[in-house]
N, CA and C atoms of all chains as a GROMACS GRO file, in nm:
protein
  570
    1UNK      N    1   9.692  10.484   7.789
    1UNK     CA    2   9.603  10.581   7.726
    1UNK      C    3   9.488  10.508   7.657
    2UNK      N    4   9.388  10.569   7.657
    2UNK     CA    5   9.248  10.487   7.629
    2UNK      C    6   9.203  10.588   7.532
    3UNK      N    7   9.127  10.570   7.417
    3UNK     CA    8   9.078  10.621   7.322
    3UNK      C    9   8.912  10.591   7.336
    4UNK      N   10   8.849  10.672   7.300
    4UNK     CA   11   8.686  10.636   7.260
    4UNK      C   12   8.619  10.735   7.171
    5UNK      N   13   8.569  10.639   7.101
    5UNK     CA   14   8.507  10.734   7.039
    5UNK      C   15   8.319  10.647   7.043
    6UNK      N   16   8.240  10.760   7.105
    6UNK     CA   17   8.092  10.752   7.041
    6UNK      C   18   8.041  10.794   6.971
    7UNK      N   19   7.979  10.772   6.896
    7UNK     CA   20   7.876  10.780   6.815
    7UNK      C   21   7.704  10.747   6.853
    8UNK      N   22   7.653  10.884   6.805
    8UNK     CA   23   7.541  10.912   6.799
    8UNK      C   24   7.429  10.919   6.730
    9UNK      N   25   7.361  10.864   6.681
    9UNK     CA   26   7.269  10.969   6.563
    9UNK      C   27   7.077  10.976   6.615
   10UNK      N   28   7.086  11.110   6.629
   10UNK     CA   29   6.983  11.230   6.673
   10UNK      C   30   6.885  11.165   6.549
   11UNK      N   31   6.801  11.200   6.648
   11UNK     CA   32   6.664  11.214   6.612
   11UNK      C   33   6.638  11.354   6.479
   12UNK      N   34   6.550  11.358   6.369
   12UNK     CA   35   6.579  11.484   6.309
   12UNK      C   36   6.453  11.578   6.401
   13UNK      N   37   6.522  11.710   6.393
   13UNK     CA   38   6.426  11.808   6.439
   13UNK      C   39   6.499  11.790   6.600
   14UNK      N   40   6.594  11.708   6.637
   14UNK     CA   41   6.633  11.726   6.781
   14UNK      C   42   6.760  11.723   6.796
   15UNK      N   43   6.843  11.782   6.668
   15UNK     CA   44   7.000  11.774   6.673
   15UNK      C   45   7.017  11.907   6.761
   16UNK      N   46   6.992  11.983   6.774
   16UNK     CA   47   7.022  12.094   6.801
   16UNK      C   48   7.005  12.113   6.990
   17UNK      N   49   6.901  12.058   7.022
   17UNK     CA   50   6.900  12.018   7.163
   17UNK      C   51   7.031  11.939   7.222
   18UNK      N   52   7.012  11.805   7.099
   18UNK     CA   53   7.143  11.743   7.119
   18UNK      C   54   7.303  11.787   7.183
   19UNK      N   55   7.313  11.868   7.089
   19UNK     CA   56   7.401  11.940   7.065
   19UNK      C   57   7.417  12.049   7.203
   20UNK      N   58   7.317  12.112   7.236
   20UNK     CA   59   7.348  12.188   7.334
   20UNK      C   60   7.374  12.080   7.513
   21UNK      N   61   7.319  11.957   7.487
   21UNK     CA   62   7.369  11.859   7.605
   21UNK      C   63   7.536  11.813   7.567
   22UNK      N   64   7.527  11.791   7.461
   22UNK     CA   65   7.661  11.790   7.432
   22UNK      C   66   7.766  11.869   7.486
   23UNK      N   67   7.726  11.991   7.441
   23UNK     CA   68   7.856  12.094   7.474
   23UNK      C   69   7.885  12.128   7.638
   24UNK      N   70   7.802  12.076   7.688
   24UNK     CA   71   7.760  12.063   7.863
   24UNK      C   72   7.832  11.929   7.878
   25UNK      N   73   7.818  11.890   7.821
   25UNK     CA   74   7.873  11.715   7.914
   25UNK      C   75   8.016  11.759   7.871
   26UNK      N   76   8.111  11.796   7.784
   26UNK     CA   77   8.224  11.846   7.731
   26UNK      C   78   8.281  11.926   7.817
   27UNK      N   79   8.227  12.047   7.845
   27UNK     CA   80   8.291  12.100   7.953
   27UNK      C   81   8.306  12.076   8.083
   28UNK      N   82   8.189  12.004   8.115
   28UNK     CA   83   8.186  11.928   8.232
   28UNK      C   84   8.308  11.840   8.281
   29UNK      N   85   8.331  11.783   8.172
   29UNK     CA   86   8.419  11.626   8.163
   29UNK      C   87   8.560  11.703   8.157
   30UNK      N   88   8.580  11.783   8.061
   30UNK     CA   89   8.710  11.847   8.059
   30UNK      C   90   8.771  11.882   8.196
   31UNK      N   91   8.687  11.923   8.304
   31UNK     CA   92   8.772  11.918   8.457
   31UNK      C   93   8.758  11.813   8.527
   32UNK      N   94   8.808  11.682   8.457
   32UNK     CA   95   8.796  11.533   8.519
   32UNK      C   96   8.924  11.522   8.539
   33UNK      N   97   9.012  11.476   8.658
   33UNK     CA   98   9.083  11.436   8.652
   33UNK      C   99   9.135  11.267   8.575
   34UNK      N  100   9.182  11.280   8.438
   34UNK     CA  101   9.252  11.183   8.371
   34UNK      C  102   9.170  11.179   8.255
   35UNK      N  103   9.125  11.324   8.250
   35UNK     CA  104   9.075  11.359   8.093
   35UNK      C  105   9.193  11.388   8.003
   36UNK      N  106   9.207  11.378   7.906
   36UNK     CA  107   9.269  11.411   7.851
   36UNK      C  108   9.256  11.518   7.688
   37UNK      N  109   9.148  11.423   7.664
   37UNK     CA  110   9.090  11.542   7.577
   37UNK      C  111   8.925  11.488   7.559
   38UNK      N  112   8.853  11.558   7.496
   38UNK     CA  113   8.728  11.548   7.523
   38UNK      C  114   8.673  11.633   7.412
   39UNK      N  115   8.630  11.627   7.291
   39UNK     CA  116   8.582  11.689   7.182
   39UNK      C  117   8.457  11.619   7.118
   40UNK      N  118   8.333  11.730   7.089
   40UNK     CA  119   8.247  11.698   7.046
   40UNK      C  120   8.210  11.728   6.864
   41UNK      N  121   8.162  11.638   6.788
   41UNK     CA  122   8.165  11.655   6.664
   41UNK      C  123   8.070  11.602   6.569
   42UNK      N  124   8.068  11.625   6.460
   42UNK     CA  125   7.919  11.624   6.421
   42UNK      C  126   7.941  11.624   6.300
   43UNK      N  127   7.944  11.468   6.250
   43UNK     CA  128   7.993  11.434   6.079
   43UNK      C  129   7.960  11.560   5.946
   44UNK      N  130   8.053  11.556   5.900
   44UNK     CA  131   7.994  11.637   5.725
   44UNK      C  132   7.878  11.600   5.662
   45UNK      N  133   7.866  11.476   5.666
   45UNK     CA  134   7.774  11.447   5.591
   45UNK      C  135   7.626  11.412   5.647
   46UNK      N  136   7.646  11.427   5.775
   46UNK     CA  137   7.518  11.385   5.789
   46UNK      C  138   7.481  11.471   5.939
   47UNK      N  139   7.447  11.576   5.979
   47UNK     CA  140   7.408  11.679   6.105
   47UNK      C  141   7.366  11.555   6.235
   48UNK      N  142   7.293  11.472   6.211
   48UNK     CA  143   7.229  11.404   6.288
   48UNK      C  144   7.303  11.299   6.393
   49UNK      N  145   7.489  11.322   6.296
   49UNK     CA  146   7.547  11.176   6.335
   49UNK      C  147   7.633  11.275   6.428
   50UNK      N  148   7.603  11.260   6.570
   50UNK     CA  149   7.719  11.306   6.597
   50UNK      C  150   7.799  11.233   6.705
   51UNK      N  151   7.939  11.261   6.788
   51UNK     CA  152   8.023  11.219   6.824
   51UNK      C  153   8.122  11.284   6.932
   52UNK      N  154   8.146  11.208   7.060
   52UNK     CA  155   8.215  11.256   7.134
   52UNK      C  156   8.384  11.193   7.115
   53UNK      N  157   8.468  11.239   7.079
   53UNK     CA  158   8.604  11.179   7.057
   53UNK      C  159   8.678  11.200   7.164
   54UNK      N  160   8.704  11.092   7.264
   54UNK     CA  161   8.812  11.088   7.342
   54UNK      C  162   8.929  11.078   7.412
   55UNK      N  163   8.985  11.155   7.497
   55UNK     CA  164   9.141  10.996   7.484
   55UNK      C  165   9.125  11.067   7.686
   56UNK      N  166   9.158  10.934   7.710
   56UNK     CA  167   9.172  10.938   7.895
   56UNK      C  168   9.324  10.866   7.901
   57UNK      N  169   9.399  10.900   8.069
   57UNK     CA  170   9.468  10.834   8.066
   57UNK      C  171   9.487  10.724   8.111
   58UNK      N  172   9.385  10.676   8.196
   58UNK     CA  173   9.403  10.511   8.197
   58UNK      C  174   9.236  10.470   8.240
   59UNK      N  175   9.207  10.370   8.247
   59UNK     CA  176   9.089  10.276   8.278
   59UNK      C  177   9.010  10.353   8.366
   60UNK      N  178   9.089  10.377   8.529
   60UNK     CA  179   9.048  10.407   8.627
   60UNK      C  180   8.934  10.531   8.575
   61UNK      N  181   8.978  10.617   8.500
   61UNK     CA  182   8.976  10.784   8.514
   61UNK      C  183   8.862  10.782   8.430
   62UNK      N  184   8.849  10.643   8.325
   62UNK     CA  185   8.767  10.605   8.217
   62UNK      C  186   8.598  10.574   8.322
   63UNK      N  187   8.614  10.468   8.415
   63UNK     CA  188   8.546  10.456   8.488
   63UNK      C  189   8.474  10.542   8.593
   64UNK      N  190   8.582  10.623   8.627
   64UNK     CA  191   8.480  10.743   8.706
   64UNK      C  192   8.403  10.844   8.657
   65UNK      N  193   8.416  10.866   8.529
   65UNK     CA  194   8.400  10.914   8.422
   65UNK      C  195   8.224  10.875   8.392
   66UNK      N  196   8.189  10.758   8.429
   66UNK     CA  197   8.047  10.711   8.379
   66UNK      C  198   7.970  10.718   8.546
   67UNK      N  199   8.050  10.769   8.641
   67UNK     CA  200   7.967  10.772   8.807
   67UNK      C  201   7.960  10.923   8.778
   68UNK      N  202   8.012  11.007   8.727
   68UNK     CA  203   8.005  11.209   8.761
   68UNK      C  204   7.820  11.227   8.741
   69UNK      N  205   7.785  11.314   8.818
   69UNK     CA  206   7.664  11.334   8.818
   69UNK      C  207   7.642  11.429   8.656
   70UNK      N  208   7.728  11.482   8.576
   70UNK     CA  209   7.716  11.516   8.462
   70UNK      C  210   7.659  11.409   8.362
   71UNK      N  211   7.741  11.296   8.389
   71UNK     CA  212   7.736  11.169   8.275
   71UNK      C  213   7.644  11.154   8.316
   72UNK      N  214   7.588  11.085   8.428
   72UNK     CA  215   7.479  11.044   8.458
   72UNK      C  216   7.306  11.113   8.424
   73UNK      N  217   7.356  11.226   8.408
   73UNK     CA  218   7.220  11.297   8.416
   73UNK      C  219   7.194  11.346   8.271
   74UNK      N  220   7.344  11.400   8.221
   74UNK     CA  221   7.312  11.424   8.046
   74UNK      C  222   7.313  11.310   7.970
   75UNK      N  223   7.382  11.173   7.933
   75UNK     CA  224   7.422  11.095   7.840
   75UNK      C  225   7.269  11.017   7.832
   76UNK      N  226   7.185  11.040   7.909
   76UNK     CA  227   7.058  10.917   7.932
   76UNK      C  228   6.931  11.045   7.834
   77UNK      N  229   6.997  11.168   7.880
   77UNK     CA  230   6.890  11.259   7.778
   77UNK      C  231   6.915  11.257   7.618
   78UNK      N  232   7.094  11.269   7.614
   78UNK     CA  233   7.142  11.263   7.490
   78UNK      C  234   7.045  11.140   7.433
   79UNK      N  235   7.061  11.030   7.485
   79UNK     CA  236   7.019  10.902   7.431
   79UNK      C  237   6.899  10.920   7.396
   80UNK      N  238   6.793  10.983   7.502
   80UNK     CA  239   6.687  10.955   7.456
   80UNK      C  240   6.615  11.028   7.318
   81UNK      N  241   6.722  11.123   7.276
   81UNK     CA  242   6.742  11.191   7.161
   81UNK      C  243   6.767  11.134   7.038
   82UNK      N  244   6.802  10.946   7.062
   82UNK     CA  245   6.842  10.920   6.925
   82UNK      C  246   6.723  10.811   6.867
   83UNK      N  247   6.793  10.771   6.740
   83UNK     CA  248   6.687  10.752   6.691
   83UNK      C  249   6.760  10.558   6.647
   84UNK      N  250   6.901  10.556   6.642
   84UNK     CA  251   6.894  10.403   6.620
   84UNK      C  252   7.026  10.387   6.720
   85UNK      N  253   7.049  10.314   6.717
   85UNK     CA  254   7.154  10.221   6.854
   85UNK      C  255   7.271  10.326   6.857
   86UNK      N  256   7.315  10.384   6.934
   86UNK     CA  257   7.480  10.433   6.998
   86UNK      C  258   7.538  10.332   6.939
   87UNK      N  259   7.666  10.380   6.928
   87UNK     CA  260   7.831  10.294   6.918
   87UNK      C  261   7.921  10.362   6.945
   88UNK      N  262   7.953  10.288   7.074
   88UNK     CA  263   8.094  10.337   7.144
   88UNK      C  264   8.186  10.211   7.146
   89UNK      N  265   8.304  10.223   7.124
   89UNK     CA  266   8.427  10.179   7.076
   89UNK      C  267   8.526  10.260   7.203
   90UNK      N  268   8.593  10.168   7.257
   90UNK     CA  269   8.710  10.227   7.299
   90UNK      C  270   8.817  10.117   7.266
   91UNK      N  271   8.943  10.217   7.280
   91UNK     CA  272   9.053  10.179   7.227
   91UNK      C  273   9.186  10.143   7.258
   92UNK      N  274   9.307  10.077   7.248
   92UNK     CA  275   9.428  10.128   7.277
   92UNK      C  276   9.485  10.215   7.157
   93UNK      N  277   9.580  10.264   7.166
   93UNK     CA  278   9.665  10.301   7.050
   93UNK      C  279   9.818  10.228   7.030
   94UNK      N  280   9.797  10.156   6.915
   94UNK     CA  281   9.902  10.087   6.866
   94UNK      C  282   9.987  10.133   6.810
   95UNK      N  283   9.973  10.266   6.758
   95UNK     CA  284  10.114  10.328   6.679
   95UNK      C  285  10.088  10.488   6.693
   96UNK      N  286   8.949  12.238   6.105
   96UNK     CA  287   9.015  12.128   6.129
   96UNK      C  288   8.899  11.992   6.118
   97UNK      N  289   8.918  11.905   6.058
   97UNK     CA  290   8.834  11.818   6.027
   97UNK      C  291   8.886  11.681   6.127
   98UNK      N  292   8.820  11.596   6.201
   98UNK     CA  293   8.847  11.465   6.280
   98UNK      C  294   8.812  11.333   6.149
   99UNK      N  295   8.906  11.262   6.111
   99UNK     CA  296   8.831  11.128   6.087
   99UNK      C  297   8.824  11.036   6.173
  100UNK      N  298   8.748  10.940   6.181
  100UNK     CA  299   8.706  10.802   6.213
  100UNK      C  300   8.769  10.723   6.121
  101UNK      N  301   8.820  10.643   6.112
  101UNK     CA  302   8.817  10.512   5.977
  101UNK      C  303   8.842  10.355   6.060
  102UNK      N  304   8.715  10.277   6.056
  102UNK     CA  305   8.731  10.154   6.152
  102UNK      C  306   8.720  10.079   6.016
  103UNK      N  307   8.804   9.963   6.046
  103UNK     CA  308   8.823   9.845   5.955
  103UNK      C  309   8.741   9.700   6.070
  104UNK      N  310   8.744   9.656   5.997
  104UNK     CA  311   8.692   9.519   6.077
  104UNK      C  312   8.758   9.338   5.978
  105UNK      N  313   8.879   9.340   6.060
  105UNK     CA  314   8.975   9.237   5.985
  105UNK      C  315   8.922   9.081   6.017
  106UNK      N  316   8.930   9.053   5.897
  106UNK     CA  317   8.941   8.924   5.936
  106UNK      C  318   9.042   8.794   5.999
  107UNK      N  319   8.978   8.699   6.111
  107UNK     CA  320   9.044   8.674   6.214
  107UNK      C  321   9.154   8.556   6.167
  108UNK      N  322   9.300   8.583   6.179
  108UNK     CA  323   9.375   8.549   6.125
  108UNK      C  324   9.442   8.643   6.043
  109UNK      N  325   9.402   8.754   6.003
  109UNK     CA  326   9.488   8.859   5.960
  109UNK      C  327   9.500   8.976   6.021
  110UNK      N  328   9.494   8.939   6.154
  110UNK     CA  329   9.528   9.083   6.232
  110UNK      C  330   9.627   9.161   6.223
  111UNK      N  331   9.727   9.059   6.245
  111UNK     CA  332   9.877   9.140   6.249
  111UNK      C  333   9.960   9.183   6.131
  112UNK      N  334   9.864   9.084   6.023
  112UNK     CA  335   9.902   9.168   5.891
  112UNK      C  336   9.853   9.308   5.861
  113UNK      N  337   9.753   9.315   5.934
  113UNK     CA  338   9.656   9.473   5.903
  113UNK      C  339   9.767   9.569   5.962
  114UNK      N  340   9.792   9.510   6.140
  114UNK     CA  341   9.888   9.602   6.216
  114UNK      C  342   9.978   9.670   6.142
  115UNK      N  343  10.064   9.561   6.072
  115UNK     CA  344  10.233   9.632   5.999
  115UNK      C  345  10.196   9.715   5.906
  116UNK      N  346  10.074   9.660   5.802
  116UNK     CA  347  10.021   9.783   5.701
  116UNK      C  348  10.010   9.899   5.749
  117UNK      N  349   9.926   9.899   5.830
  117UNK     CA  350   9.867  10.020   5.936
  117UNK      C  351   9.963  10.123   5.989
  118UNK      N  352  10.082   9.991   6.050
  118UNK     CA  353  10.184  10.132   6.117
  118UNK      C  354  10.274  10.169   6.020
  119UNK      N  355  10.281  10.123   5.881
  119UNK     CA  356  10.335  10.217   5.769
  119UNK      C  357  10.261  10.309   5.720
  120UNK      N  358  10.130  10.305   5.718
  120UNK     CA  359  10.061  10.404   5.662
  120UNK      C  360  10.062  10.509   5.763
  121UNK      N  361  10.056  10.528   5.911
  121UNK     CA  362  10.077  10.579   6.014
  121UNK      C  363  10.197  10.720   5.996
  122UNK      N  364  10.339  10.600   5.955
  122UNK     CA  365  10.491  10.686   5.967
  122UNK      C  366  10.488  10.747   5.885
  123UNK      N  367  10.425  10.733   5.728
  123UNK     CA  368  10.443  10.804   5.674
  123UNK      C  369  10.318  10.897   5.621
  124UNK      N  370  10.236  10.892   5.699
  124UNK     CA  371  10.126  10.939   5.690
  124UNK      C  372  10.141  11.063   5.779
  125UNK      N  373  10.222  11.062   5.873
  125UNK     CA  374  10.220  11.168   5.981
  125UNK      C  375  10.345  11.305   5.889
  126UNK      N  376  10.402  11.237   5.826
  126UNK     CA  377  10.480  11.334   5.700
  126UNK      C  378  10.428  11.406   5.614
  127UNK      N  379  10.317  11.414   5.617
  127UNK     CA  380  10.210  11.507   5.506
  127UNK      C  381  10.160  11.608   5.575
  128UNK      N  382  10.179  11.716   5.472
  128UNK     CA  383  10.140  11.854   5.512
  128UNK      C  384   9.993  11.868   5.527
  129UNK      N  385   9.964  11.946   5.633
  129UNK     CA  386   9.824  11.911   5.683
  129UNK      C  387   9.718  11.845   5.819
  130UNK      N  388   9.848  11.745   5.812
  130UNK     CA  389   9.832  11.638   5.920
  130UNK      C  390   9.877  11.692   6.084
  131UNK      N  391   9.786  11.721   6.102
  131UNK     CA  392   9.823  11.725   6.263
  131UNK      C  393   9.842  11.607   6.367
  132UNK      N  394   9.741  11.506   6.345
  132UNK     CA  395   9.767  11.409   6.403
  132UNK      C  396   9.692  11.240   6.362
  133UNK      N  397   9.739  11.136   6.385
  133UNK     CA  398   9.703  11.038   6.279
  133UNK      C  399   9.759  10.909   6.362
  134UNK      N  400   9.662  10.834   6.395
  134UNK     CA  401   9.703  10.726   6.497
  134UNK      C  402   9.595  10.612   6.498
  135UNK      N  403   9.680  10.477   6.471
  135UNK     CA  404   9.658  10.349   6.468
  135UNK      C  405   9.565  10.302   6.584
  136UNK      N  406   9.461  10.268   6.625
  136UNK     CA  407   9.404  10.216   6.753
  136UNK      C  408   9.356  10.054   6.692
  137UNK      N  409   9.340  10.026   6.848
  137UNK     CA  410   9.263   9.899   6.809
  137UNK      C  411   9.175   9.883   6.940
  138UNK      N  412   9.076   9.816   6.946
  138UNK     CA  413   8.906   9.824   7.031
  138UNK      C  414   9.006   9.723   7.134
  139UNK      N  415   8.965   9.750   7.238
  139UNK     CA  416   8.990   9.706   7.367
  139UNK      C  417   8.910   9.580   7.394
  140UNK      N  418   8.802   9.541   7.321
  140UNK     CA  419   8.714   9.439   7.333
  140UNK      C  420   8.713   9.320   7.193
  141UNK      N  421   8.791   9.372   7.060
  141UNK     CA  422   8.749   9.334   6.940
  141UNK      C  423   8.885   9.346   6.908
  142UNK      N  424   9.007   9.235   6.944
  142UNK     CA  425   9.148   9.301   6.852
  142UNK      C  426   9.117   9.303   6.687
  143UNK      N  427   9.023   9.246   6.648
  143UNK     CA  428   9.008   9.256   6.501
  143UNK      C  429   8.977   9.375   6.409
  144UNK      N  430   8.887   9.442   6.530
  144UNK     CA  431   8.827   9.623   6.497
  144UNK      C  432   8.930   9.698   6.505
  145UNK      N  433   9.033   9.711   6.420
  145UNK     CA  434   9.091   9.829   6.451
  145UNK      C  435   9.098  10.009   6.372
  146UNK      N  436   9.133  10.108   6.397
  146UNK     CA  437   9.087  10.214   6.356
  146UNK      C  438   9.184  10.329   6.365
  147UNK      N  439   9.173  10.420   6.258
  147UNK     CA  440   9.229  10.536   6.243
  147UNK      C  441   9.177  10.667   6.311
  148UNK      N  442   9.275  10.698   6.381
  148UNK     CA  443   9.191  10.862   6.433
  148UNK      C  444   9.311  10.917   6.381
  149UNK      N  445   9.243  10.989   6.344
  149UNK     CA  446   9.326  11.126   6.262
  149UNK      C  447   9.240  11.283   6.224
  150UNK      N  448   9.339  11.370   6.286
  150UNK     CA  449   9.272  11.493   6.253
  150UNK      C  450   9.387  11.597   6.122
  151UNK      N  451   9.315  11.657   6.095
  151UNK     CA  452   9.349  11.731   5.955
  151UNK      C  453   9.350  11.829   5.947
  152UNK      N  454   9.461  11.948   5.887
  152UNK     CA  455   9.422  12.136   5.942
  152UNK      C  456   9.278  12.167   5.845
  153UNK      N  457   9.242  12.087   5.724
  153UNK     CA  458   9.156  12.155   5.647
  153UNK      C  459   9.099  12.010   5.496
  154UNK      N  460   9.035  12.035   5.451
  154UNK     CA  461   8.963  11.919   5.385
  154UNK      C  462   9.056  11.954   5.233
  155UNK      N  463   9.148  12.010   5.188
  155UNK     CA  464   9.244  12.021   5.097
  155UNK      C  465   9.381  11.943   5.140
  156UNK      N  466   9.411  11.989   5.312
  156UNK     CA  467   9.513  11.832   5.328
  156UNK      C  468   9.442  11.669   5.304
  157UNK      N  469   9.365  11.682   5.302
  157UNK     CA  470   9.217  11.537   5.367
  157UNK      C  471   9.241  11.450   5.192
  158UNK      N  472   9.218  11.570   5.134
  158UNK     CA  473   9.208  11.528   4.950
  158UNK      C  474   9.342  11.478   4.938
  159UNK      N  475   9.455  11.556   4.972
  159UNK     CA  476   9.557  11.520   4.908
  159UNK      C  477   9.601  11.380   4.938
  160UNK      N  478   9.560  11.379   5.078
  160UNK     CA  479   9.632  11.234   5.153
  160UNK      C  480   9.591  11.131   5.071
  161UNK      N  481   9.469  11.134   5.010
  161UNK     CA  482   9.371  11.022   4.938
  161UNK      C  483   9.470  10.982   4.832
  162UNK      N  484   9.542  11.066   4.768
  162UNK     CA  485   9.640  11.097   4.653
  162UNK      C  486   9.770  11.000   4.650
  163UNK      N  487   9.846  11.062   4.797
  163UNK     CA  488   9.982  11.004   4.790
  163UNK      C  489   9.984  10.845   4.792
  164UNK      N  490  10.113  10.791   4.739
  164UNK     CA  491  10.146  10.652   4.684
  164UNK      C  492  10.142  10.583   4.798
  165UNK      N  493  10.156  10.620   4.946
  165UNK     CA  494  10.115  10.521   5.071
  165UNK      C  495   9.983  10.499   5.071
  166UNK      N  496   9.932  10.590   5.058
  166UNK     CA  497   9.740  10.569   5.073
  166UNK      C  498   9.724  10.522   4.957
  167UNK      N  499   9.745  10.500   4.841
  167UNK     CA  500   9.703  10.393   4.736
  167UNK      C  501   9.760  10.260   4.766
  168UNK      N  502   9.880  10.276   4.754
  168UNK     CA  503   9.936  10.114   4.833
  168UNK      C  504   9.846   9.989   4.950
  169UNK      N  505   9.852  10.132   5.050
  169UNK     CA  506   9.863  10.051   5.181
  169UNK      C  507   9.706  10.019   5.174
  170UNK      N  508   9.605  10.125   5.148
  170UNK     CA  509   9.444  10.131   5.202
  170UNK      C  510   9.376   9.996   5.168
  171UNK      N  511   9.403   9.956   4.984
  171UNK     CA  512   9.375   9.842   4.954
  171UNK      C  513   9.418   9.746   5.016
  172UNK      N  514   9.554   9.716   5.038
  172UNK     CA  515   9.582   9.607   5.081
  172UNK      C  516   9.518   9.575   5.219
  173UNK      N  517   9.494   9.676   5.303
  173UNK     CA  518   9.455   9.667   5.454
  173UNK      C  519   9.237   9.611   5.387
  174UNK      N  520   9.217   9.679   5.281
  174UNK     CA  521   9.060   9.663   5.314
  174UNK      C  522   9.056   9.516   5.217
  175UNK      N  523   9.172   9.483   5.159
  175UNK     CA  524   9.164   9.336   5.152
  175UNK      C  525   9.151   9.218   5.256
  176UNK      N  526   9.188   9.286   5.351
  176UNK     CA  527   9.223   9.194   5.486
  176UNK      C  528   9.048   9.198   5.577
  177UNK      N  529   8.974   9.276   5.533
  177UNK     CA  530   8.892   9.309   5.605
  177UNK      C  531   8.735   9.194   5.585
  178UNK      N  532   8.683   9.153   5.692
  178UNK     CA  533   8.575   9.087   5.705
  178UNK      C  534   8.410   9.167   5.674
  179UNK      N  535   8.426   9.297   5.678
  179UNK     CA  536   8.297   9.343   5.716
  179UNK      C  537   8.311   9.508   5.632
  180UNK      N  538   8.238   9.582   5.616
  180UNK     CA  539   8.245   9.723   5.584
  180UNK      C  540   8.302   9.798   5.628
  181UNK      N  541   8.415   9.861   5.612
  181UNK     CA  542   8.474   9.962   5.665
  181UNK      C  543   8.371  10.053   5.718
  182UNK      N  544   8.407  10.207   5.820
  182UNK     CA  545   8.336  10.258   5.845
  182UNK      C  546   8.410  10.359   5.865
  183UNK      N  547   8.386  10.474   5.790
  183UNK     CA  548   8.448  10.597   5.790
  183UNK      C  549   8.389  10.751   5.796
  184UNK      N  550   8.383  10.778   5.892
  184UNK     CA  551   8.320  10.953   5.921
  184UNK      C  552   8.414  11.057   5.928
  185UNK      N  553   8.324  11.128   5.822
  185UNK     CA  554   8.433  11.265   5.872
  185UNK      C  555   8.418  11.373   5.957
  186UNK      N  556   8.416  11.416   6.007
  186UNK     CA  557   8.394  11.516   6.143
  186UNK      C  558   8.440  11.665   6.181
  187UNK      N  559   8.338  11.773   6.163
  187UNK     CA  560   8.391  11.881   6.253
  187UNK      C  561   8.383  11.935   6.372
  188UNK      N  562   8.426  11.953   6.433
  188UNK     CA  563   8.460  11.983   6.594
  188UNK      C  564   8.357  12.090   6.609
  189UNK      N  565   8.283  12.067   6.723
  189UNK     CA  566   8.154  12.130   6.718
  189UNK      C  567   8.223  12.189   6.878
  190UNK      N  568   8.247  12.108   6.990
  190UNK     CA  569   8.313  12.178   7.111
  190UNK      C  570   8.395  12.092   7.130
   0.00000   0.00000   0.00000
């Protein structure tokens, strides 16, 4: 099982666009085979920071995952929406 | 339901001390009312980065956890171990 979490932070005045590519790449991804979960989120404290939280079940499913013509076509708009560097982290789970 | 983030960044040579902290704060962390789910990761690229995902029914379980005698114990001792700034977001589920 693979964990990820990205992080985002939007441009101001373009969270809301954001946000609507977001909720598209989410549903999209949710009928991936070796999704597992797929949730989009958007810190308390700050509207701008937001975040896709994931868990897949192995590498493979992780990898096809960045070829779907969804990823490909939304995550490069998301991006061009932000305003300082992405951070994506993926994970195992140790406990 | 609220998502946290909480990434530590340990310093190298105290990894596996962070681990054992970590998976006590974990066992008995998953015993608190509130807690839906609460799990140890560590970065697939960085064994030193490792991180809490945990989600919460409501920001009154979130307070309390801050409270109990594991999370005073364990948090310090783990951000003693740490090289760099913790990094902690809190998150609501947007989709």
């Amino acid at each position: 099982m693979i964990k990820v979490v990205a992080q985002f932070f939007i441009k101001s005045g373009e969270v809301e666009k954001a946000l609507i590519l977001g909720k598209k790449l989410v549903l999209d991804t949710r009928k991936e085979n070796g999704c597992v979960s797929y949730e989009l989120c958007q810190s308390l404290k700050d509207d701008a920071n937001i975040a896709f939280i994931e868990e897949w079940e192995n590498q493979a499913a992780l990898d096809a995952h960045f070829q779907t013509p969804h990823f490909t076509d939304l995550v490069p708009r998301i991006l061009a929406l932000t305003e300082q560097e992405t951070v994506i982290t993926a994970f195992k789970k140790v406990e």
